[in-house]
C-alpha positions as semicolon CSV with decimal commas, in nm:
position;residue;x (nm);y (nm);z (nm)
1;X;0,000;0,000;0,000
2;X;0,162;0,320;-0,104
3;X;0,064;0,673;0,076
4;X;-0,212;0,847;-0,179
5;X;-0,278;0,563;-0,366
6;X;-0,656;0,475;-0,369
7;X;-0,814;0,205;-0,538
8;X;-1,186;0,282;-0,566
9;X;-1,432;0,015;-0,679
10;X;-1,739;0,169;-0,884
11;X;-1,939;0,100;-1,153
12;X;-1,657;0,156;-1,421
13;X;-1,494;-0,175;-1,222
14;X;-1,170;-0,088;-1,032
15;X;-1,037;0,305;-1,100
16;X;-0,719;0,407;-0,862
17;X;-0,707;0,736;-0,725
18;X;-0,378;0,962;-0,640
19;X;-0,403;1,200;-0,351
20;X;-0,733;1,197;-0,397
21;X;-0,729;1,276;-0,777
22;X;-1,068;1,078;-0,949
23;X;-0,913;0,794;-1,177
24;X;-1,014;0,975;-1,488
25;X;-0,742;1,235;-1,421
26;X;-0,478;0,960;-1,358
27;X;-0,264;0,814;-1,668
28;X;-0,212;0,461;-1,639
29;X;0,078;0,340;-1,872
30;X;0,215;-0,030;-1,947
31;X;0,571;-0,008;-2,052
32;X;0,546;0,386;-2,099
33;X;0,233;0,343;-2,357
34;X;-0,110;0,458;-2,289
35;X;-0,374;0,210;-2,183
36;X;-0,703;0,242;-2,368
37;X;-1,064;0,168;-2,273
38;X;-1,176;0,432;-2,017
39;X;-1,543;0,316;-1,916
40;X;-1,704;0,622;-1,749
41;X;-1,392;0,797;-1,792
42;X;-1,140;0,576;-1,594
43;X;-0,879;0,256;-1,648
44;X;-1,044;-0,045;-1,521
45;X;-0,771;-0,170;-1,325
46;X;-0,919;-0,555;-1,338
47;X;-0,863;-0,559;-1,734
48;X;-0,506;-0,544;-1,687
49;X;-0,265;-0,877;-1,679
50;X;-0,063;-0,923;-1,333
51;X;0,149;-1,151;-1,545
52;X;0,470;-1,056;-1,587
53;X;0,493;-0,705;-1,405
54;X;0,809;-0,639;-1,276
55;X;0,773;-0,320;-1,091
56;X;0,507;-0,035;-1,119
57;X;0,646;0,307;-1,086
58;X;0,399;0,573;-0,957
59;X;0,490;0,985;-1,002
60;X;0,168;1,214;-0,792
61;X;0,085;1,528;-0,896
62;X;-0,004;1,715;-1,208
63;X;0,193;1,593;-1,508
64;X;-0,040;1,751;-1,748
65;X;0,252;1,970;-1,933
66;X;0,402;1,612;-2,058
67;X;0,098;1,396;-2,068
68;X;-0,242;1,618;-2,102
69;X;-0,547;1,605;-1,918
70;X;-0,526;1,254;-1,803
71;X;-0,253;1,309;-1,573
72;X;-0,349;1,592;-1,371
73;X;-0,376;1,326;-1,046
74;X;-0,033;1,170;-1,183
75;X;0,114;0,871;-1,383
76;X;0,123;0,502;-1,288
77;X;0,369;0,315;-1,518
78;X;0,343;-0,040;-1,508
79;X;0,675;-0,210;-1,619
80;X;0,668;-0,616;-1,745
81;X;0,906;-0,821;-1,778
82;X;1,115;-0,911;-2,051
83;X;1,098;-1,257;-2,172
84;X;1,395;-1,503;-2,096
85;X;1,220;-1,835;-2,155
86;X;1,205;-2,011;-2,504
87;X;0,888;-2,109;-2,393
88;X;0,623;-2,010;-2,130
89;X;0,230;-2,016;-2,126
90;X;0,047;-1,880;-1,801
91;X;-0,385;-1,960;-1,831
92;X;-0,572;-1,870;-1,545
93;X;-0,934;-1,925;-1,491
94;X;-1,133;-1,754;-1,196
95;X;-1,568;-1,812;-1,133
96;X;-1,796;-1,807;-0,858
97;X;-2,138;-1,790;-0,826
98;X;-2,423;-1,694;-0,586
99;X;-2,762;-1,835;-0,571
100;X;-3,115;-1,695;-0,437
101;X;-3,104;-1,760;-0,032
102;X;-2,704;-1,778;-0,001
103;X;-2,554;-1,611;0,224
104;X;-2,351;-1,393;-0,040
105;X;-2,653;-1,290;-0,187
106;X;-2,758;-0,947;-0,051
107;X;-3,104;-0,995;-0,228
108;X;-3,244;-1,302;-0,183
109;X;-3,398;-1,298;-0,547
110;X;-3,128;-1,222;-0,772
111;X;-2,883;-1,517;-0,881
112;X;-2,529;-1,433;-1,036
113;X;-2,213;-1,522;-1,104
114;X;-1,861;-1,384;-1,183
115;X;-1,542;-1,517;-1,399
116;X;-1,209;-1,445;-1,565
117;X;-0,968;-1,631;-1,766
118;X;-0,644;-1,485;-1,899
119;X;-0,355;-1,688;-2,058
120;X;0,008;-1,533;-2,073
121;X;0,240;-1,638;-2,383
122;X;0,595;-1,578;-2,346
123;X;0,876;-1,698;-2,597
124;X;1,239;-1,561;-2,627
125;X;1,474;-1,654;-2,947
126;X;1,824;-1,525;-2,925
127;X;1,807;-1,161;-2,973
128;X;1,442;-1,149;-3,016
129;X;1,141;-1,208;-2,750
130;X;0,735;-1,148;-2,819
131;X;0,522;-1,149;-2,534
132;X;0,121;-1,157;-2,574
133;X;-0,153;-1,224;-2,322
134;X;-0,543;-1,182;-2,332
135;X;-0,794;-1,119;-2,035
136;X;-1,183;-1,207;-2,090
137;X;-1,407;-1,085;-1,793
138;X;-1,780;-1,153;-1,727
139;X;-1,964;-1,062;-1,432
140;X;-2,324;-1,242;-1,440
141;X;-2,644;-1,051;-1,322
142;X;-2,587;-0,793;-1,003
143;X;-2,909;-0,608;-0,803
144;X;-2,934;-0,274;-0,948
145;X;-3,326;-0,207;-0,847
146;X;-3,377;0,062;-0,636
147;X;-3,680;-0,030;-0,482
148;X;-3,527;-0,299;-0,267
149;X;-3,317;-0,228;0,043
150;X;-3,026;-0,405;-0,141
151;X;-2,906;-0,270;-0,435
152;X;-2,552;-0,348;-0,510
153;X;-2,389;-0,314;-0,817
154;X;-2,449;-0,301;-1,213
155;X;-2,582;-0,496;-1,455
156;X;-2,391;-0,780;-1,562
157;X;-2,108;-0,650;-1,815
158;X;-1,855;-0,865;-2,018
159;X;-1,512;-0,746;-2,102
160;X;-1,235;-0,794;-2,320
161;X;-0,877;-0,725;-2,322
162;X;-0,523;-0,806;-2,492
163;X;-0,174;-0,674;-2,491
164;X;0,187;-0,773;-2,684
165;X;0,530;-0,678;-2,646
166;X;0,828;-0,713;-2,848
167;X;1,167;-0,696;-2,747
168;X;1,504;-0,697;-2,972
169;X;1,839;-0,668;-2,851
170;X;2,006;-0,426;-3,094
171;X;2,409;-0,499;-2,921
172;X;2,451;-0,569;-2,545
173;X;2,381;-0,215;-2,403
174;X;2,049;-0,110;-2,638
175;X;1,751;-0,350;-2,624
176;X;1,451;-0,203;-2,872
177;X;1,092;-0,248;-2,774
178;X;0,757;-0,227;-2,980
């Protein structure tokens, strides 16, 4: 946990706040490029692979002179890793479910259910490396009447996402990556 960094669940999904900056005034980058799909204005951090980060670097305050309007809260840069492996494939699946009278159910009447799947593929080849991944999210049915005394959430949503990276190592100091 890092002072002034907020992670704020709404009904964009999962938006992180800096010193109390709203998420749709906070850049999020993955290896220095901009990360599209704002829902509502804001990164849905939950679309975004934990595969393969090797450090995320966070600057607060306004960096809009460099990066516009998006970063008047500040800049989180999420850095992955290069790939070293010939060969490496990460797939993970996620799911639950709730069901009328259970005690996760806030409303006794509402059934739904929630999963994810990702898979990670990672090859290197002498000087060159490629790195690709995909993230598919659904989130089943949620409350969203007001007349009841338990309304709590959207309705269901499905969401999509995908990233690559290559790497090439021009000589042993300069390493280019696309």
């Amino acid at each position: 946990s890092e002072i002034g960094v907020e992670v704020r669940n709404d009904f964009s999904g999962q938006g992180v706040m800096l010193q109390g900056v709203d998420p749709e005034r906070v850049l999020i980058l993955v290896d220095g490029s901009r990360v599209i799909g704002r829902i509502n204005g804001s990164i849905d951090l939950n679309q975004l692979s934990t595969q393969g980060v090797k450090q995320i670097e966070v600057v607060k305050g306004a960096l809009s002179t460099l990066y516009g309007s998006e970063a008047i809260g500040g800049v989180i840069n999420i850095v992955t890793e290069d790939p070293v492996h010939p060969l490496r494939v990460v797939v993970e699946a996620n799911g639950g479910a709730w069901l009328p009278g259970s005690k996760y159910e806030h409303d006794s009447a509402v059934p739904g259910h929630v999963s994810s799947q990702s898979v990670e593929v990672q090859s290197r080849q002498g000087r060159y490396g490629i790195q690709a991944g995909a993230r598919f999210e659904d989130n089943g049915l949620m409350d969203v009447d007001p007349s009841d005394e338990h309304t709590d959430g959207s309705p269901g949503e499905t969401k999509f996402s995908s990233h690559g990276k290559v790497t090439a190592d021009v000589n042993d100091e300069v390493r280019a990556i696309f």
